[in-house]
N, C-alpha and C positions, 0 to 999 in steps of 0.2 A: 606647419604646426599640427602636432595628433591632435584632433578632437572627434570628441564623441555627443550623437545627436540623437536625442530620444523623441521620438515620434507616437506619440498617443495617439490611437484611433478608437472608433467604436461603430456596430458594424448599424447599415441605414435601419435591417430589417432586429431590432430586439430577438437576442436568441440564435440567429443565422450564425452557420459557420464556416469556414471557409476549406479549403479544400485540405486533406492531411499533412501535405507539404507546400511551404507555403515560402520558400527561400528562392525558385525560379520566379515566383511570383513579385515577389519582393525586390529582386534583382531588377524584374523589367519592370516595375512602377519609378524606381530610384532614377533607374535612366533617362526612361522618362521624361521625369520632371526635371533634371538636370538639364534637359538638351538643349530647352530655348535659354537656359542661362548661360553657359557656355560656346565656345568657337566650334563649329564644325570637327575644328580639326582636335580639337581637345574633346568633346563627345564621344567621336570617334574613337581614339584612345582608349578611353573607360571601357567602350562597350566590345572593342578587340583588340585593343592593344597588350599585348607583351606582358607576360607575368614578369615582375609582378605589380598587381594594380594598386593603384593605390588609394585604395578604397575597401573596406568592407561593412558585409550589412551581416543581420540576424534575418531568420523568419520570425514571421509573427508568434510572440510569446506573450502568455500571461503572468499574475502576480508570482504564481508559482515558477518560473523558467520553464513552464510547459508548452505545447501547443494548448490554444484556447479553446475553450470548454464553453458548455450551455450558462452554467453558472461562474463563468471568469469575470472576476470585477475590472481589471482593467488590462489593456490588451494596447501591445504597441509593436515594434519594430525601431532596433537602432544602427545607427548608419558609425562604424569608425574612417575619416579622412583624414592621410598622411602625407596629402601633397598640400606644402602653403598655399602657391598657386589655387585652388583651384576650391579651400575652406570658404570662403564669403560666399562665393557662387554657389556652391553646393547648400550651404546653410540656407542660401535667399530661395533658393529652389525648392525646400522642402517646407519653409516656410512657408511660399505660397502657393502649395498644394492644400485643398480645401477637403478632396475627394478621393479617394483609392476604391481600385476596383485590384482583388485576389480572387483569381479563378472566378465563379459567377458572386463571388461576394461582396459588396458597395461598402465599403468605411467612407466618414467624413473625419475629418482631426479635429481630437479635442486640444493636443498642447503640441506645442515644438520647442524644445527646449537642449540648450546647450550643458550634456552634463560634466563634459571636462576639455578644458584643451588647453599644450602646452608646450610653448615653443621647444624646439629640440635644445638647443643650447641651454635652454631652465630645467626640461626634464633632466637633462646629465648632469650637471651642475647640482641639484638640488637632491637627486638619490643619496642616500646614505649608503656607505658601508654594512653591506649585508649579509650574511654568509648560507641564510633557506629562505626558501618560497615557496610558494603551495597558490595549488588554483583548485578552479570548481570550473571542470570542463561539461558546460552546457549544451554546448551542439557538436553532436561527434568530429572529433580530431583524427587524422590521420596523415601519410605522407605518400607518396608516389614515389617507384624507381625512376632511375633516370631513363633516356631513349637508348645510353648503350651499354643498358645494364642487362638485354634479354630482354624480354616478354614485359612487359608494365606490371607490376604487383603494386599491391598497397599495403603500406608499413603502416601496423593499426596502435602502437604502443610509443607514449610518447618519451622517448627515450629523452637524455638531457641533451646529449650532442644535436637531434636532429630538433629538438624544441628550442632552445637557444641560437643553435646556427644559424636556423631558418631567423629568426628575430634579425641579428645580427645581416648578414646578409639583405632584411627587408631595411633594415635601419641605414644602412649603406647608401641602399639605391635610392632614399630620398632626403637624408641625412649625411652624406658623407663626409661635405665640406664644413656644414653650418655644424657638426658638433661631433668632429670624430672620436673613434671609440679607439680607447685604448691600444698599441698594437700586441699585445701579448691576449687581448681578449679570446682569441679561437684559439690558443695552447691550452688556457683557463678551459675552456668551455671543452675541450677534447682529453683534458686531460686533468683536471678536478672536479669535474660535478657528477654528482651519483643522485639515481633518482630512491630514497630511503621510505617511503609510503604512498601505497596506492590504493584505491578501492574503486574498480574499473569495471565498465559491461562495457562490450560492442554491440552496437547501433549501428543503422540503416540511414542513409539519409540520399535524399532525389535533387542530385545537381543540375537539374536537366529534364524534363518534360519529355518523357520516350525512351530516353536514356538509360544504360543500367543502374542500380541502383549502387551508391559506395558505402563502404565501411568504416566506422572509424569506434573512437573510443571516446567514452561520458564517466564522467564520475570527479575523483578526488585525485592529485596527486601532490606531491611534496619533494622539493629535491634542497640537497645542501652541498657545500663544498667539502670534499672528503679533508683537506688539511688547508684552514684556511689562513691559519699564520703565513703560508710560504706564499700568499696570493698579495700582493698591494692593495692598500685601500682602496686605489683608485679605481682598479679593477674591477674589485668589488661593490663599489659604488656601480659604475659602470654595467654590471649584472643585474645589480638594481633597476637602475634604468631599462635595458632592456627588461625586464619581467612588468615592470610597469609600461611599460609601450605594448605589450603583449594586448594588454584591457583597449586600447584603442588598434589594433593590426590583428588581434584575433591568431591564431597558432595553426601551424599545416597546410594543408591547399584547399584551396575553394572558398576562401572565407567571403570571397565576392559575391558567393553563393547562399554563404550563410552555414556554411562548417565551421569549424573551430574557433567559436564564442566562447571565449573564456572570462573568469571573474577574482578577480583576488581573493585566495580564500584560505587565511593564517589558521581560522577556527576550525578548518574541514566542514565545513557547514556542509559540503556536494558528497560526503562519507555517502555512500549506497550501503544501509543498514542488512548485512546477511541474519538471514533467516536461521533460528537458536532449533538446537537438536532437541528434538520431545522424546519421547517414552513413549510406541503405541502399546494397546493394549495386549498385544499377543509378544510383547517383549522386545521385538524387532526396531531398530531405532529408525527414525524419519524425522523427515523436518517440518518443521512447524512453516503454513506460509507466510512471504516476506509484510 
């Protein structure tokens, strides 16, 4: 079953803050406290097993999807889990964590709280027919070449093929039996969705403590079916589902890391506002800052 678990903290020292990146850190508290809940051999798994995991977390953000601030009223971290197996234990585990230490910084938990989760067979079931989607990409997204594609690149734009595929592909590997997808869904996905609005920067984000740092993309995007009479409802539906399983699996790689936190976002609420042409005084046109 996806569910998604939101973790309130707040830090011991009033005011302290915790280190600029805070997604490795994030990563080894979760584990952590998973470990004495789980088997060896399943702990083990999470913390090296085989992409892809089935598990993803955020770094710590505030009310605004920020990193937290002097003045941030409330500050948490959330955990998406997409293996049945392994939702109670993981829930009871986070549950009975009292205390978080990021980087030299001490949180204790205000709340733990369950804020969705749904078995795969109700999330398919239950999507409507849809034909756009749109998110508010919060923790840079991005994708990786393959091993025998050359040299490693990172694909920083999230195109609809490798946003959907990757979904479809993650939904497989923990869903395949309990609610399979359509089988014309990867012609759909390759060969009707176009991505039609974006409002996009690249960001930096630290997967890894020492590590280089990777790239990826934040902001707005929106995609639709370019002709969606010739697509089946089911399908449709189906896309659905996928784009909602996105909110608990998170989009591109790393998200065990705390990359590609994404948010359902119909209203463009994540639009990155561009900064309006002024008039300077000497005639020459500039921008006004954002």
């Amino acid at each position: 079953m996806p569910a998604r678990v939101v973790v309130s903290v707040r830090p011991v020292s009033p005011g302290a803050l915790p280190p600029p990146y805070t997604g490795p850190a994030v990563n080894a508290a979760v584990l952590a406290a998973v470990r004495e809940e789980l088997s060896p051999e399943a702990s083990a798994y999470l913390h090296d097993g085989p992409p892809p995991r089935p598990f993803a977390i955020t770094p710590l953000l505030d009310e605004h999807q920020r990193a937290p601030g002097r003045s941030s009223a409330r500050v948490r971290f959330e955990v998406g889990i997409l293996l049945d197996e392994i939702t109670s234990s993981m829930l009871a585990a986070l549950r009975n964590r009292d205390r978080w230490r990021f980087g030299s910084t001490d949180y204790v938990t205000e709340a733990v709280e369950l804020a969705g989760g749904e078995p795969y067979p109700d999330l398919l079931a239950a999507a409507p027919p849809a034909t756009s989607w749109a998110f508010g990409l919060v923790t840079p997204v991005s994708f990786a070449t393959g091993r025998d594609d050359g040299v490693r690149r990172q694909r920083i734009l999230p195109d609809p093929e490798r946003v959907f595929g990757t979904l479809a592909y993650r939904w497989r590997a923990w869903a395949r039996d309990l609610a399979p997808l359509p089988s014309d869904i990867d012609a759909t996905i390759d060969g009707h969705l176009e991505l039609v609005e974006t409002t996009l920067s690249s960001a930096e984000y630290v997967v890894k403590i020492g590590a280089p740092k990777r790239r990826g993309c934040v902001g707005f995007v929106r995609y639709q079916l370019a002709a969606p009479a010739d697509v089946p409802p089911r399908t449709r539906a189906a896309l659905n589902a996928l784009a909602r399983f996105a909110c608990y699996a998170g989009i591109g790689d790393r998200t065990p890391s705390g990359m590609g936190y994404v948010v359902a976002d119909p209203d463009g609420q994540h639009r990155i506002r561009r900064p309006e042409r002024v008039r300077r005084t000497d005639g020459a046109p500039s921008r006004a800052p954002a």
